[in-house]
N, C-alpha and C positions, 0 to 999 in steps of 0.2 A: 534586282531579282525578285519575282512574286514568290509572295509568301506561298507556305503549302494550302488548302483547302482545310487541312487540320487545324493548324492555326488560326483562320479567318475562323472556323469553329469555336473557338476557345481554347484550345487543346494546347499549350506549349511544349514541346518534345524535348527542344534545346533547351530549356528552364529546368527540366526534369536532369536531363544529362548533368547541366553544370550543377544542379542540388548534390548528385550524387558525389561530383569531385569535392565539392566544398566541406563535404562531412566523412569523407573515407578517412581523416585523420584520426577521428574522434573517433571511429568507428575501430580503426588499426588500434586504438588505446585500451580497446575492452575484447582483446584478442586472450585466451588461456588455454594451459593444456587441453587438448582432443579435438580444438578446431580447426577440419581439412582443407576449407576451402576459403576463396576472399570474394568481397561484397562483389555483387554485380553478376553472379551467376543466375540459371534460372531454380537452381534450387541450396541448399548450402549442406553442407555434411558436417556431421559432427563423431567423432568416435569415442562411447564411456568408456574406453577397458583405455586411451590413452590418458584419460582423466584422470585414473589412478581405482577406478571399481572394479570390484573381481565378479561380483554378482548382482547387474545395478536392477533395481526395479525401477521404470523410466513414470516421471507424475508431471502432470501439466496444469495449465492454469489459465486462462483468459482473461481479459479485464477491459476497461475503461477508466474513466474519470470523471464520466457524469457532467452535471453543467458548470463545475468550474471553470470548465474551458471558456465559458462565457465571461467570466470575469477577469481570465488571463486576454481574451479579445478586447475585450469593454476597458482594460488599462493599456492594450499592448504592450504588456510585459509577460513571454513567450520563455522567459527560461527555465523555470521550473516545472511547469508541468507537466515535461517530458519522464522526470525525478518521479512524479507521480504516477504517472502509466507503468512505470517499471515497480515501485512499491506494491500497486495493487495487485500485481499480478507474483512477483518474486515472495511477499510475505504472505500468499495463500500456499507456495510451494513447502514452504519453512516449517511451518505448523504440522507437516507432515513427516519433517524430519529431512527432508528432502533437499539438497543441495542445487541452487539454480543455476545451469550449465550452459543456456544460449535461450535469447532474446529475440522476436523478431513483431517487427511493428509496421502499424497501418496508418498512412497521413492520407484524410483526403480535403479537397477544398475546391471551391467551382474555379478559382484560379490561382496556381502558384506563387505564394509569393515569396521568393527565393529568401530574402531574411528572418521573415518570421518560421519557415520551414527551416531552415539550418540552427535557428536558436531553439527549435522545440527539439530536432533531434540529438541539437549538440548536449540538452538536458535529459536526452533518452541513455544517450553515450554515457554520461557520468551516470546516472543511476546504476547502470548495468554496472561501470566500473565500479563504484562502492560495495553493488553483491557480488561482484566476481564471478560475472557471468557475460558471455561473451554475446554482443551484437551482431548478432550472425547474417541479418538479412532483414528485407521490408520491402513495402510498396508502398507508391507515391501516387495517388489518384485523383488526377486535374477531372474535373468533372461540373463542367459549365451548367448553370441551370437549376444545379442540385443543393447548392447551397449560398447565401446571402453572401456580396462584395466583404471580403474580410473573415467569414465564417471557416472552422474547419474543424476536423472530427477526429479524434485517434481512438485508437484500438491495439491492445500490447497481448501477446503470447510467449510466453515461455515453456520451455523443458526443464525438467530437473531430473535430481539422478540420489538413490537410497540404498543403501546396500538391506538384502531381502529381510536380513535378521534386526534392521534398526527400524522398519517401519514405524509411525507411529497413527498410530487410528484412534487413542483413546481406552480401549477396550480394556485397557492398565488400570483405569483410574477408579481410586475407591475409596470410602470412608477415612477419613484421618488426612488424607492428602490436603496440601496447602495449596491456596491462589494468590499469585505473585501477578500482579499490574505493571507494563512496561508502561511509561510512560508517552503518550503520544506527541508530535512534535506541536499539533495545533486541531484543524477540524482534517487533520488527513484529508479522502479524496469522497466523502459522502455526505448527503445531506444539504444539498448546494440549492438544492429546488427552493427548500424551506429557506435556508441562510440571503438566497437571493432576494426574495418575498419580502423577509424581515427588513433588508436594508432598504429595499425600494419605496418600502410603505414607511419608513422612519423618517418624520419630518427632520430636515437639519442634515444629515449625514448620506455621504454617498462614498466611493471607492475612495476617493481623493483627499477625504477627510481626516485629521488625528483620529486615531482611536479612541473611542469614548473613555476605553479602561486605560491606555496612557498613550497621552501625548507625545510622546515622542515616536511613538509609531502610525504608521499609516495604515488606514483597515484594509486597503488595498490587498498593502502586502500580507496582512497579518492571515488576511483571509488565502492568500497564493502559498503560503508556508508550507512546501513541500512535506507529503507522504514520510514519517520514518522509517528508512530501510533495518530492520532489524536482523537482517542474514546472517553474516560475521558473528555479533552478538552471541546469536542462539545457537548458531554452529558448535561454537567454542565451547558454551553451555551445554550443548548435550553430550560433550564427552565425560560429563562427570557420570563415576558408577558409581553403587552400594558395595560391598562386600561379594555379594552372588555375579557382579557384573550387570548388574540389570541398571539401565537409563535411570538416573535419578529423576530427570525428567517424564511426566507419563503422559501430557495431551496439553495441544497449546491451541488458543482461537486467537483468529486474525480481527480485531472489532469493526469492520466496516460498516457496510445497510445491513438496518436490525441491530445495529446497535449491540449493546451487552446483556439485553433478555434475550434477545434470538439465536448469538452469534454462538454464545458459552454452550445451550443447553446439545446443539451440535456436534459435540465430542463425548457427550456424558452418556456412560452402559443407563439402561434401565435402573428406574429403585435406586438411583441417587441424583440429590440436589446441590446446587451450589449457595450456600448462603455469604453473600458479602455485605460488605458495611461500609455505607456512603462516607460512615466519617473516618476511614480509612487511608483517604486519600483527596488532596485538595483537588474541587472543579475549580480548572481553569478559568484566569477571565473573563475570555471571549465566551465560553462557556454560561457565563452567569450572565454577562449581557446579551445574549440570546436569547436566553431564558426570560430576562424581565420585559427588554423590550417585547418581545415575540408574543409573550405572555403563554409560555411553553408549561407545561405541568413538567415536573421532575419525573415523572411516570414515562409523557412523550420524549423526555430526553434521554432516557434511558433507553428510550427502543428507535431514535432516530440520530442522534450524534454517540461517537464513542465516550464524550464525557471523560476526556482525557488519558484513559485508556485506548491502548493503541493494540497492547497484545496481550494475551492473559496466558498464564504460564504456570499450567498444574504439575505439582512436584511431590514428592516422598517429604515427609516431614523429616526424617532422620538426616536427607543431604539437602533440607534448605537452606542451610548457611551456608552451604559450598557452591552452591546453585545463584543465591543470591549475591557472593561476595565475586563470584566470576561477571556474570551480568554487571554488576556495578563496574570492575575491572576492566570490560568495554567501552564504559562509558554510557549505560543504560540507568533509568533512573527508576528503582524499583519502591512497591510498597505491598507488604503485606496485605492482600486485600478480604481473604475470608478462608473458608476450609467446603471439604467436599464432605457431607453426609447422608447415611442413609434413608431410603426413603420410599414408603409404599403407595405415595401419595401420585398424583401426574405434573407436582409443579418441578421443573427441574430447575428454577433460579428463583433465588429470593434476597431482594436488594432489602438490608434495613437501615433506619433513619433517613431516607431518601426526605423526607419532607424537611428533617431538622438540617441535613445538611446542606442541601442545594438550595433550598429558599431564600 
């Protein structure tokens, strides 16, 4: 039988159909209350009031993953970065209090390659499943010409869902409050342009290599180590109240690009700064060998890798033991990292000892 003109195109139709079969399990696994419909529709429904919200305010989120994808190509190892498309987009939802409710993603590549596409979504699937947020739908976009044998692109959105009176915008947060450091799981999902540069020009070492900081790991992998999903965690965490009922929690930043000078002063009212302290909390390995090889200033690392902070977590001093011993209770590894103060001045962060400690 001749093939269609589509396919002599590049175009596989059938490759696309059976992706879909292959992943509707993974997909059936990050199913939760209020989702109407099942994959393969042309659009997907979701209902908040069956979620369990009486009055949801609905927040969204966009994301990518930037050129790690290149390094998950360049090993062909495809299963985590799916983990990562769902992190960067579900832990911008969070910081707003916001609970993420349904997932839906973008694969594209000049041509399907049905195992590498089933091992990236089967990794979009567990992420979803660890925020308990259901995979509701996506597109798969063969598209010949548009990108290198082997190359391919994603792109993740979520919905999420807040009840009106728990928004969190920040606008709480004020002199005396404390900064709690979640800690990150590795370099999350930014900063890859720079990370790929350093390794490429590093005589000696390539993905395939021990890690310089320990042998027993591969920088491959060290460098692929999925995104922290912090959802659950913080969830749990913002049920703690004061006395009045008020969030003990008041404004959370997600550390991605920009870093921890950019990302913090984004939540912070007018006329206050954040002051932390480098020696608060240990830089990561891979962190330091970046820095030396790179030959990075502690200045640039601070405004291009998170520096092992993953999530920053401004709270009421009076419920940070409650706040902190819950987050540890998830399994979140926290550190005291500075306080919020006033300030008439325009700098809204200020890191100290950065020279003593990261050097």
């Amino acid at each position: 039988m001749k093939q269609s003109a589509y396919k002599e195109a590049g175009v596989d139709i059938d490759a696309g159909a059976e992706l879909v079969e292959r992943i509707k399990p993974a997909i059936k696994a990050t199913n939760r209350a209020g989702v109407m419909s099942g994959i393969g529709g042309f659009g997907a429904l979701f209902d908040p009031k069956a979620a369990g919200y009486d009055d949801p305010i609905l927040v969204s989120a966009t994301d990518g993953v930037g050129t790690k994808i290149k390094i998950a190509i360049d090993t062909g190892k495809h299963s985590t970065i799916g983990i990562d498309l769902v992190a960067m987009c579900v832990n911008d939802l969070i910081v707003q209090g916001a609970e993420p409710l349904f997932f839906l993603d973008y694969f594209a590549s000049g041509k399907l390659e049905l195992d590498t596409a089933e091992a990236v979504v089967n990794g979009i699937a567990k992420g979803c499943a660890e925020s308990g947020c259901a995979l509701i739908g996506g597109e798969t976009a063969e598209m010949p010409g548009m990108y290198a044998e082997g190359d391919y692109d994603l792109a993740g959105f979520t919905v999420g869902a807040v009840e009106r009176d728990k928004i969190l915008t920040g606008d709480k947060i004020e002199a005396g409050n404390v900064v709690l450091a979640l800690a990150a799981s590795g370099l999350h999902s930014n900063g890859y342009s720079l990370v790929r540069k350093i390794v490429g020009s590093t005589q000696g070492y390539d993905y395939d290599s021990p890690a310089p900081f320990d042998e027993n790991l591969n920088l491959g992998d060290v460098l692929l180590t999925p995104t922290k999903l912090y959802v659950k965690s913080i969830l749990s965490a913002l049920k703690i109240t004061n006395n009045d009922g008020e969030q003990a929690i008041k404004g959370m930043a997600n550390i991605t690009g920009g870093g921890l000078i950019e990302n913090i002063p984004r939540i912070l009212p007018e006329n206050t700064t954040c002051v932390l302290d480098a020696n608060s909390w240990e830089l990561p390995p891979v962190f330091r060998w970046l820095a030396e090889v790179g030959n990075i200033s502690p200045e640039d690392m601070a405004i291009t890798l998170n520096c092992g902070v993953g999530m920053v977590v401004i709270c009421d001093a009076e419920q940070k033991a409650a706040v902190i011993e819950e987050l540890r209770a998830q399994g979140e590894v926290v550190n005291e990292i500075g306080t919020i103060e006033n300030s008439q001045e325009n700098t809204q962060i200020i890191i100290k000892n950065l020279d003593k400690a990261w050097s």
